[in-house]
C-alpha positions in Angstrom: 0.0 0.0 0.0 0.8 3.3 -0.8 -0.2 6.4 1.4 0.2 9.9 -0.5 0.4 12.9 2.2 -0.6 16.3 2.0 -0.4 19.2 4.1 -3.5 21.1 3.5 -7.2 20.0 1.7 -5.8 22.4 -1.6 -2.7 21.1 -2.2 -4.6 17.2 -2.3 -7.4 18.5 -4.5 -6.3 18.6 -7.4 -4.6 14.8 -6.8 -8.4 13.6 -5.4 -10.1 14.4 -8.5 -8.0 12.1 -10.7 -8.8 8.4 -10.9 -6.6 7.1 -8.0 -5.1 3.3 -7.9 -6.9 1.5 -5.5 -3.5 0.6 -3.5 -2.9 3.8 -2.6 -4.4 6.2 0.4 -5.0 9.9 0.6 -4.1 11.6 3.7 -4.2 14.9 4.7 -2.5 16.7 7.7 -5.2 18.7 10.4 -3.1 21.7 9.7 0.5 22.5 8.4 3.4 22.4 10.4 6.1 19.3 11.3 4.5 17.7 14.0 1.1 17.7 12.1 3.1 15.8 9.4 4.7 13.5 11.7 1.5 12.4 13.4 -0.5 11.6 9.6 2.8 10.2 8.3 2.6 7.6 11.3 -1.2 7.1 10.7 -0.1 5.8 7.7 2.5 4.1 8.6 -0.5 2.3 11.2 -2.9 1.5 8.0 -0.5 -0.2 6.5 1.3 2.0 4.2 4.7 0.4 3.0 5.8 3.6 0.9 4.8 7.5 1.9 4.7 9.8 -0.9 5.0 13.7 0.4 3.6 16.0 -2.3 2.8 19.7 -2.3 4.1 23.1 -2.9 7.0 25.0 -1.9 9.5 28.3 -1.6 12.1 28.0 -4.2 15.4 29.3 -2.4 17.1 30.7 -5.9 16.0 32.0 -8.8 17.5 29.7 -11.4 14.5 27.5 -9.8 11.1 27.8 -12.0 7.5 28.3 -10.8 5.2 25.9 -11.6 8.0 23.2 -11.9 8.0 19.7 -9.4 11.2 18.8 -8.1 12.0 15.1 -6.3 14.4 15.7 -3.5 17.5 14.1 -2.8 17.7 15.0 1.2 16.1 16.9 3.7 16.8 19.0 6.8 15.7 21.2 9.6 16.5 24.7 10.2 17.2 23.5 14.0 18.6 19.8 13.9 21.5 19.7 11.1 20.6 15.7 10.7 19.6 15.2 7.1 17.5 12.5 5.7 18.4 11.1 2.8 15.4 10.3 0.7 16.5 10.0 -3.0 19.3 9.4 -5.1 19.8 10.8 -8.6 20.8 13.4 -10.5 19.1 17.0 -10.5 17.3 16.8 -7.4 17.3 18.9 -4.8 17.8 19.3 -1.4 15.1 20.3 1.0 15.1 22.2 4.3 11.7 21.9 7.0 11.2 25.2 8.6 8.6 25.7 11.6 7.6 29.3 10.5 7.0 30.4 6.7 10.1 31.9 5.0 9.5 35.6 4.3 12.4 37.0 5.7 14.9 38.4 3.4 18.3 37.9 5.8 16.9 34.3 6.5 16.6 33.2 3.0 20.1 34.1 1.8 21.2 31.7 4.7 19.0 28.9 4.1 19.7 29.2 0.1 23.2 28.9 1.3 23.1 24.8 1.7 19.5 24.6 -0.1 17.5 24.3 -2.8 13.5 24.7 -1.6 11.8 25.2 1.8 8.8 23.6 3.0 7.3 22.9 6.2 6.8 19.3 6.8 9.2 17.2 4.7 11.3 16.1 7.0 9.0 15.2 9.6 7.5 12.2 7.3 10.8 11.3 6.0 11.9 11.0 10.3 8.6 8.7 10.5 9.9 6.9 7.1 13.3 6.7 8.4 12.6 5.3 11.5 9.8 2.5 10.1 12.9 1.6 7.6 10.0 2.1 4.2 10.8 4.1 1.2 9.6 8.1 1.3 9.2 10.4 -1.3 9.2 13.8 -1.7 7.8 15.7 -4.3 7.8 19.7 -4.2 6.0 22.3 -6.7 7.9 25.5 -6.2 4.7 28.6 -6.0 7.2 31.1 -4.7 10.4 32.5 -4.0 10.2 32.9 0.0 10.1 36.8 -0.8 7.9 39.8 0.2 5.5 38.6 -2.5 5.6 34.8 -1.0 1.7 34.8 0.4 0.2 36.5 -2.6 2.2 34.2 -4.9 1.1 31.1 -2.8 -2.7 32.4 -3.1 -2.4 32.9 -7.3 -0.2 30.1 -8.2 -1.4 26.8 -5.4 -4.0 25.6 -7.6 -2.1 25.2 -11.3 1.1 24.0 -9.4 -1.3 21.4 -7.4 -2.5 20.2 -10.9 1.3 19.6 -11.9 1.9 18.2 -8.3 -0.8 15.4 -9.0 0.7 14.9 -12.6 4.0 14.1 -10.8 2.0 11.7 -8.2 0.5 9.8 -10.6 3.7 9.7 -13.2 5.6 7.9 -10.2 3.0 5.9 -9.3 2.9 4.4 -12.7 6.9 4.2 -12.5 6.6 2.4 -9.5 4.3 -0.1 -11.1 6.3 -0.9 -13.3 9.1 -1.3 -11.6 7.2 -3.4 -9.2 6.3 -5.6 -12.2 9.5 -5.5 -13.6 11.1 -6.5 -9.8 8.5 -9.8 -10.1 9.6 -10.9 -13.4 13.0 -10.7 -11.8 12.5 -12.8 -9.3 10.7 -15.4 -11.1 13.7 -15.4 -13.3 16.2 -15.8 -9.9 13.9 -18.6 -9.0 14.3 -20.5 -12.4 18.2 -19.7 -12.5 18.9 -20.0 -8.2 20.7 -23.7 -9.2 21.8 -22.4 -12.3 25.5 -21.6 -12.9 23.9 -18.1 -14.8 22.2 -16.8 -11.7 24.9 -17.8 -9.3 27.1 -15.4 -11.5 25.2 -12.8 -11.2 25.1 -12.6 -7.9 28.8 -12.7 -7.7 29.2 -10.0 -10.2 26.9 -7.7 -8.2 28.9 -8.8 -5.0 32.2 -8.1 -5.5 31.4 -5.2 -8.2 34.8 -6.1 -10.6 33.9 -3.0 -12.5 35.0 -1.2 -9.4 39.0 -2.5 -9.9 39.2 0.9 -12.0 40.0 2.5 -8.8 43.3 0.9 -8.2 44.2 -0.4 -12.0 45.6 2.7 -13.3 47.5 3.0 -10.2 49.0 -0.6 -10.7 49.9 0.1 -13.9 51.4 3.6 -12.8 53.0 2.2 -9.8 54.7 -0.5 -12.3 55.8 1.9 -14.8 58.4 3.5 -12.4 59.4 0.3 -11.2 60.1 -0.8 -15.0 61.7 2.6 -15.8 59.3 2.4 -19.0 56.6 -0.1 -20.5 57.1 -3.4 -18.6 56.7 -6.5 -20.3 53.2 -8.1 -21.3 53.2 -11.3 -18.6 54.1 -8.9 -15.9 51.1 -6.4 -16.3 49.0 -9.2 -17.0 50.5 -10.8 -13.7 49.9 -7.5 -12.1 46.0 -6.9 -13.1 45.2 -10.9 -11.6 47.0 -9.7 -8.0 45.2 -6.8 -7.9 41.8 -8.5 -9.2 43.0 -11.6 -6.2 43.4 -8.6 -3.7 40.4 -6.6 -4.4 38.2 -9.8 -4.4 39.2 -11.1 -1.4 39.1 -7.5 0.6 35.6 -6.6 -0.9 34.6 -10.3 0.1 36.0 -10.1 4.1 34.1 -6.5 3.7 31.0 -7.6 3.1 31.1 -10.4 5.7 32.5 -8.4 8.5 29.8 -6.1 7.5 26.5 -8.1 7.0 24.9 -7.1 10.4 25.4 -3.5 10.1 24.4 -3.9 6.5 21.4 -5.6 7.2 19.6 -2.8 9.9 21.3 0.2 7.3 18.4 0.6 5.0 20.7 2.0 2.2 22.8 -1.4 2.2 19.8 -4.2 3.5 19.5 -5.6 -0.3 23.4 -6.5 -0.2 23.9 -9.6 -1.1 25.4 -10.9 2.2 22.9 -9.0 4.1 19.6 -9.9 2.4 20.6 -13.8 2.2 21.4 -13.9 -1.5 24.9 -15.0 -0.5 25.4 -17.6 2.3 28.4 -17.4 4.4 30.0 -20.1 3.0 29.7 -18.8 -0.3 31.2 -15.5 1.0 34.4 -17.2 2.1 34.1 -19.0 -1.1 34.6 -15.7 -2.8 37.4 -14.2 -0.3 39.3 -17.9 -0.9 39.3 -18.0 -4.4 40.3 -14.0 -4.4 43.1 -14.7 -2.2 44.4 -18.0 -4.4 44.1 -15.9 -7.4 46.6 -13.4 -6.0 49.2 -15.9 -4.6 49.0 -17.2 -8.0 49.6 -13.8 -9.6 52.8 -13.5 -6.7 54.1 -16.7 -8.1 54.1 -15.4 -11.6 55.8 -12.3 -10.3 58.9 -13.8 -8.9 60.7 -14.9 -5.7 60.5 -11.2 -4.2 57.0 -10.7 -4.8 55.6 -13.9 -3.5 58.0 -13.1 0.1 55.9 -10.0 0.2 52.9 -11.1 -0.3 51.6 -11.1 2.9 52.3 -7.3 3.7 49.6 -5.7 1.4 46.4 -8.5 2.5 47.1 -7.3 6.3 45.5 -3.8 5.8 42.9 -5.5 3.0 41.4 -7.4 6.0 41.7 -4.8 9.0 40.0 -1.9 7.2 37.1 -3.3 7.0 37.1 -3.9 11.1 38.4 -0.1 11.7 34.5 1.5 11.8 33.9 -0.6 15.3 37.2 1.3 16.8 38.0 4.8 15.6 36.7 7.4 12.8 39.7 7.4 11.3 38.1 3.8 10.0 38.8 6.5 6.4 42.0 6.2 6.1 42.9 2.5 6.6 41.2 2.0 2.9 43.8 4.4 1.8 46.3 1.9 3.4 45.2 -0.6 1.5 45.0 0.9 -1.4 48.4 2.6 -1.1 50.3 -0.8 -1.4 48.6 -0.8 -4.9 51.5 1.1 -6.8 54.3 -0.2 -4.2 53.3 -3.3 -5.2 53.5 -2.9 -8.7 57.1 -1.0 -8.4 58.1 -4.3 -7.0 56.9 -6.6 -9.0 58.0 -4.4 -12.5 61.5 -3.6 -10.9 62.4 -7.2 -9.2 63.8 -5.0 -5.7 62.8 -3.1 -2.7 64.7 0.2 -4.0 61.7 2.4 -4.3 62.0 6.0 -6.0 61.1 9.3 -4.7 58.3 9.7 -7.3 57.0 6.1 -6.2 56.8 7.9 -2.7 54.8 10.5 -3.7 52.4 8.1 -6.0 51.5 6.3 -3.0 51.0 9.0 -0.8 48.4 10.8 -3.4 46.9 7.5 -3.1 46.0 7.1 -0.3 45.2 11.0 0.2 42.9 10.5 -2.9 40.7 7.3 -1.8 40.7 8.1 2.0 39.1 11.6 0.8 36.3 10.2 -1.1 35.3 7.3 1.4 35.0 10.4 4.2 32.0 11.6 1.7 31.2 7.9 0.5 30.1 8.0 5.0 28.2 11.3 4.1 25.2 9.4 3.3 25.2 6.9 6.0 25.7 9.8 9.2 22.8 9.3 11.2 22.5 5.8 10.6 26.0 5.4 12.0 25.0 7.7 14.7 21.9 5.4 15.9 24.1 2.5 15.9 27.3 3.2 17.0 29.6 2.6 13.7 32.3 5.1 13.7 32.9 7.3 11.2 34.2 10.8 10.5 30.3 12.5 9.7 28.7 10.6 12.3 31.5 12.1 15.1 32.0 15.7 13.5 29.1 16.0 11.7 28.4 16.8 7.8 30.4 20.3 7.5 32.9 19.0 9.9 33.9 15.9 7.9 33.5 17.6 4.6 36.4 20.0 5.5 38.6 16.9 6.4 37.7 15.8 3.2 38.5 18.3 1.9 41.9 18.9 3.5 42.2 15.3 2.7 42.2 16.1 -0.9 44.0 19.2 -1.0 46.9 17.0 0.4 46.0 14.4 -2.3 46.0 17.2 -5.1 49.5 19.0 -3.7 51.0 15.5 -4.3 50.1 15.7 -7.6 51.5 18.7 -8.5 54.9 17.2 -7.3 54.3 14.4 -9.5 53.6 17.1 -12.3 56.7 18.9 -11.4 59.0 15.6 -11.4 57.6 14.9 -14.8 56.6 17.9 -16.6 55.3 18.0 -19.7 51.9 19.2 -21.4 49.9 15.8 -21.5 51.0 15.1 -17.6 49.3 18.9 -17.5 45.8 18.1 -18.6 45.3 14.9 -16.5 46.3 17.5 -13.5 43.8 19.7 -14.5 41.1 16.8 -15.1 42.2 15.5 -11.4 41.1 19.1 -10.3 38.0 19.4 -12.0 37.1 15.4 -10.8 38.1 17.1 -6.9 36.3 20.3 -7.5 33.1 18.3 -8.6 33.2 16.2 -5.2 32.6 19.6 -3.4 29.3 20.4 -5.7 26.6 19.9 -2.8 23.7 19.2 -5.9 26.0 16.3 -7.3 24.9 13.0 -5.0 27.2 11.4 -2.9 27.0 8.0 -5.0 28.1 10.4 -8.2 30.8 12.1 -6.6 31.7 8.6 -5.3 31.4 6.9 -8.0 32.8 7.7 -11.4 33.8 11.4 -10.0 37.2 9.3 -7.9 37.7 6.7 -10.4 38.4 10.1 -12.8 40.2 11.8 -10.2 42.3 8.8 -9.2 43.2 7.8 -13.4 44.1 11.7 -14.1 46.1 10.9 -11.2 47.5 8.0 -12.3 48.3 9.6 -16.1 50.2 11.9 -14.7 53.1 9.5 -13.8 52.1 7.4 -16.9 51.8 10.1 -19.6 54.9 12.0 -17.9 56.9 8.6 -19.1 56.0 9.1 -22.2 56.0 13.1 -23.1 
């Protein structure tokens, strides 16, 4: 079931004269205000609504914001408690803030429009109720006004057209949702017919260990191996290189997600993880963190004597990072450990001793700078979650600004390495992967970019202009 929440009776009438589906309910708040939308958001919650839908107009906090337009919102807030509820992930939405009195105030609204997008006044009570029932919410906001001296004669002229494009947006999710829901069933039929199958198992795999991610550390590798070899290395010893590093990453996401499946579990972000939602068994998690750690023993054989002594060194930090969030909020940087054996590694294997360069130094150092960086935001969207239960992490002990300028400082220590880099190597090619590895940092500062974006391909580009620099630099 499906309850739709309003604040007032002429924001939901334009939505009650359409044909609605009979799986969805219409509620509408006794009066405006947060704890009026808390109280009908839990009276659905009590007829058996599995999914709240918040529609209804709003203050626009800028003008590059249109009248009349609907806007899904990404996370929401309160003037009073800096604890945002993440509600939707995507890009171009926009992020909400819950006030308790109506915005006319000029001095007010250049604050608020500091952080946010639109202002209304009962958002983030139902995503709270939402949040703490652990079902979907969604917030949908036509913008009447501009939270200006003209805000209450705006609301009175424009409420009714931007009501009609309000119930236009209801029922155009509605109908997405449907489908989806359909499109979820067929899904599962077809798990069911392939749950023995060697195709499904596969799948499942894929989707838990996420390969695709091994772009993070790749380019490094290959960096990292490149000033070992003084030049190209040979064929067998990149391809030698890419199975450790596929070995490694394997069996570190692996121990990850088992160390993790309890926490993952209650977090509804991460609850349809494989491990957590019982797609995976144990077993077949250690499965996956055995035949990851095989694979990069293998690779260490193929690499020589040296390597294979070694080998031990980098899987330490692999399998202690993802135990760091039950100790210290520093839990950040011990992926940037990990991850800074990459190109150490590689300088190893490629150069066959332990005499590492200065600019080796430096490449491992932006490493782990670079990645420790982005997981601080990667905990952005998991804060109050952390919070409730006790996982430490930089936002949920400082806070959201707090741990974005660690981050931050985080990165501008990632991005001077680079420049040494830059300066060891010169050229104009090494030049214009620095600039595309300030642009990728820049872009993980843009507060309308989600977290999963800036998390996801925004590092991977950051991290391969970084690694260019040291590559393209051996070639210019």
């Amino acid at each position: 079931m499906i309850g739709v929440l309003f604040a007032t009776e002429m924001e939901a009438a334009a939505f009650q004269s359409r044909d609605i589906p009979d799986d969805v309910m219409l509620k509408v708040a006794d009066e405006m205000g947060l704890e009026a939308a808390r109280i009908a958001a839990e009276e659905l919650v009590e007829c058996g609504a599995t999914t709240i839908i918040n529609a209804g107009v709003c203050a626009a906090l800028h003008n590059r914001l249109e009248r009349g337009s609907v806007y899904r919102i990404s996370t929401v807030i309160t003037e009073e408690l800096k604890a945002a509820v993440n509600v939707g992930v995507g890009l171009g939405l926009k992020k909400l803030v819950s006030v308790e009195e109506p915005l006319y105030q000029a001095d007010r609204k250049q604050e608020l429009a500091r952080q946010y997008d639109l202002v209304d006044m009962e958002g983030y009570a139902v995503a709270r109720v939402c949040e703490t029932h652990q079902i979907p919410c969604i917030l949908l906001k036509g913008v009447t006004d501009f939270g200006d001296a003209m805000a209450k004669e705006d609301i009175q002229t424009h409420i009714a057209p931007v009501s009609e494009t309000v119930a236009d947006a209801i029922l155009f999710v509605l109908d997405g949702m449907k489908s989806r829901s359909k499109q979820r069933g067929d899904n599962q039929k077809s798990v069911l017919n392939l749950s023995e199958g060697t195709g499904g198992l596969v799948k499942r795999l894929h989707r838990f260990t996420k390969i695709e991610h091994l772009i993070f550390s790749l380019p490094l590798l290959f960096a990292g191996a490149w000033l070992g070899a003084g030049g190209l290395p040979s064929l067998p010893v990149l391809l030698w290189i890419t199975l450790a590093g596929l070995g490694a990453r394997t069996f570190g996401m692996a121990l990850n997600r088992i160390f993790d499946r309890k926490i993952d579990a209650l977090n509804p972000r991460t609850a349809k993880r494989e491990m957590a939602a019982g797609v995976l068994s144990l077993k077949q998690g250690y499965g996956v963190a055995f035949f990851g750690v095989i694979l990069y023993f293998i690779a260490c054989v193929g690499l020589g004597e040296l390597v294979l002594r070694l080998s031990l060194f980098p899987l330490i930090p692999l399998t202690v990072y993802s135990l760091l969030k039950r100790f210290t909020p520093l839990c950040h940087y011990g992926i940037g450990v990990a991850l800074g054996f990459a190109p150490l590694g590689a300088f190893v294997a490629a150069s066959g001793d332990l005499a590492v360069s200065s600019e080796l130094i430096v490449l491992c150092l932006f490493t782990f700078f670079w990645i420790s960086g982005f997981d601080i935001l990667y905990a952005l969207m998991d804060r109050e979650f952390d919070q409730m239960h006790g996982v430490k992490s930089l936002p949920a002990a400082i806070g959201e600004k707090g741990a974005l300028t660690v981050a931050a400082f985080t990165h501008l220590i990632a991005f001077a390495f680079l420049v040494l880099l830059w300066m060891g190597f010169g050229g104009a090619l090494p030049l214009l992967s620095l600039s595309v590895a300030a642009v990728a940092f820049g872009a993980a500062y843009v507060p309308t970019i989600p977290i999963t974006v800036r998390f996801f391909p925004i590092s991977a580009i950051a991290g391969i202009a970084g690694a260019l620099v040291v590559l393209l630099g051996g070639i210019s």
